[in-house]
N, C-alpha and C positions, 0 to 999 in steps of 0.2 A: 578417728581424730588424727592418728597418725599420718593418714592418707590424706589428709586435707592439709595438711601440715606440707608433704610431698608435693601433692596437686598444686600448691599456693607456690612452690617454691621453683618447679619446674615452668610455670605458666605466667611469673614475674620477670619483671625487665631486670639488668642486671642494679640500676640505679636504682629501682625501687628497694630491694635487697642491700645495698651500700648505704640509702637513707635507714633501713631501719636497722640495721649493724649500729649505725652512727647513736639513735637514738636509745638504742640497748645501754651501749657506752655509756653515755648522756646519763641514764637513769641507774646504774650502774655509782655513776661518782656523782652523783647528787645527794643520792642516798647516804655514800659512805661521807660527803662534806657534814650530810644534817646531822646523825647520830654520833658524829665524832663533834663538832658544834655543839650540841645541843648539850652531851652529856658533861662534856669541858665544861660553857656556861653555867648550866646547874652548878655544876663541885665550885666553880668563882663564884655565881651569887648566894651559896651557902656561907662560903666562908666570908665575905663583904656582910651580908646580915648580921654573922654572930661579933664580927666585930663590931657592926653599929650597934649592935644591943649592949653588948660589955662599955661601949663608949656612954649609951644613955643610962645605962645602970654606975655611972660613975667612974669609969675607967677614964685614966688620965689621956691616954692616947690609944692610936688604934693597934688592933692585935698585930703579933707578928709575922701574923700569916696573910694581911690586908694587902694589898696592892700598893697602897696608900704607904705604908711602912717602908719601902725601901727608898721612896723619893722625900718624906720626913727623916729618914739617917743623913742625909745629905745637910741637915741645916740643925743645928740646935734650936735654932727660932721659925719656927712653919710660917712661911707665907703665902702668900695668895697666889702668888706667881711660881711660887713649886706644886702649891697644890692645884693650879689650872694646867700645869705643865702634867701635873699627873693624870688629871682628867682627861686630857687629849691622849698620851698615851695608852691609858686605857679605853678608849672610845675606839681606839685602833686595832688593839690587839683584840677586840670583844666582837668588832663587827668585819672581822674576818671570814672569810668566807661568802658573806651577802653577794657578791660580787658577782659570785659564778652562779650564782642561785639565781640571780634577776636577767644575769644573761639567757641563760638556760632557759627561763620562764619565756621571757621575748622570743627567742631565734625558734624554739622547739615547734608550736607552728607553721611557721613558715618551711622548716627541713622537712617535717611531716606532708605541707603542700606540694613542692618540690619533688615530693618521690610520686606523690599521686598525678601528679599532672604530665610526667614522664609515662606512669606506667597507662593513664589516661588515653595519653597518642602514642604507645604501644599498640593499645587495644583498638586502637581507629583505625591503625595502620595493616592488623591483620582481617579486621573489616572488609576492610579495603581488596584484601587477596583472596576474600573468601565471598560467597554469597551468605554474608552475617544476617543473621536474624536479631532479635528479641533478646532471646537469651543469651546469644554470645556477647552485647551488647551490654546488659545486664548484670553478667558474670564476670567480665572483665572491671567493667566500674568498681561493683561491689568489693573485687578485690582490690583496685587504685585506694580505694577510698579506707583503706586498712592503714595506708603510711600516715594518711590527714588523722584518723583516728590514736592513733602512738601518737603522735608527734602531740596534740594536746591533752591528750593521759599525760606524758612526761609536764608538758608545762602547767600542768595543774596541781601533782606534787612539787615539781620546784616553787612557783610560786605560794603554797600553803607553806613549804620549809622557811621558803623565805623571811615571811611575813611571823612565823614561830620565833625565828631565830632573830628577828628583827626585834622583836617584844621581849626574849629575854634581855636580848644588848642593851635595850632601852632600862629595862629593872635593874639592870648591874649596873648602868650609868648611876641611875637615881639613890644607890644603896651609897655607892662612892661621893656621889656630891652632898647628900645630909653627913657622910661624915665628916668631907672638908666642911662644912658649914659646921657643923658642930666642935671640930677643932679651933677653926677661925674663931668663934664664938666663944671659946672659952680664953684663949690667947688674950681676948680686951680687958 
């Protein structure tokens, strides 16, 4: 294993090797965006839930650990326009992150292409110097075709983190707007 690990590294072009550095990175802080994302939104749509629960079980207003809470201290009288202002605030701070996740998902492909298609006419080229056969033909490919493989491994996690993290932001949104509604709704 090790040997082929060596073999793969001495017989790649240097750009294929700076493509898949690149994509290491790439999965690297994807990762560290999702579990750091992920486990933030959980701990927020825990506590948005327990406040919407103590709100439907009678609570006058929402807990003080809600989102919602620090943009209602601002007003003695909740209105629609602090609590859409809250909304959007938190729409923002919840779908952080998304960003790097869809880019990721998109580009990760194509940098994966890129190193293959370099090390591609690499291996044309010493074709070319050599009387190549079958196999050298063969073996060079198989190893191009290792950057096109990473590069959609990486955007196949980005895009499932994405789409995760996308679903929770959308839950937190929805926890927070039954509660403006439910505050709105008690105010008439």
């Amino acid at each position: 294993m090790l040997n082929n690990l060596i073999d793969f590294y001495l017989k790649s072009h240097p750009v294929t090797l700076g493509v898949l550095f690149l994509l290491s990175i790439y999965f690297i802080i994807l990762n560290w965006v999702f579990i750091y994302r992920y486990f933030s939104l959980n701990t927020w749509v825990s506590r948005e839930n327990n406040s919407l629960e103590s709100l439907l079980m009678g609570s006058s207003t929402v807990s003080d650990q809600s989102f919602l809470n620090n943009f209602l201290k601002t007003s003695s009288n909740p209105s629609k326009e602090i609590l859409d202002l809250a909304m959007l605030a938190a729409t923002k701070e919840a779908t952080k992150g998304l960003s790097i996740l869809s880019i990721f998902s998109s580009t990760t492909p194509f940098i994966g292409l890129f190193g293959t298609v370099v090390s591609i006419l690499d291996t044309f080229s010493h074709i070319g110097q050599t009387t190549g056969s079958m196999s050298i033909i063969a073996s060079g490919v198989s190893d191009a075709l290792i950057a096109t493989a990473t590069g959609i491994f990486v955007a196949i996690f980005a895009y499932t983190f994405h789409q995760i993290l996308k679903r929770k932001s959308f839950e937190l949104v929805s926890f927070l707007q039954m509660q403006s509604d439910a505050i709105l709704a008690r105010k008439e």
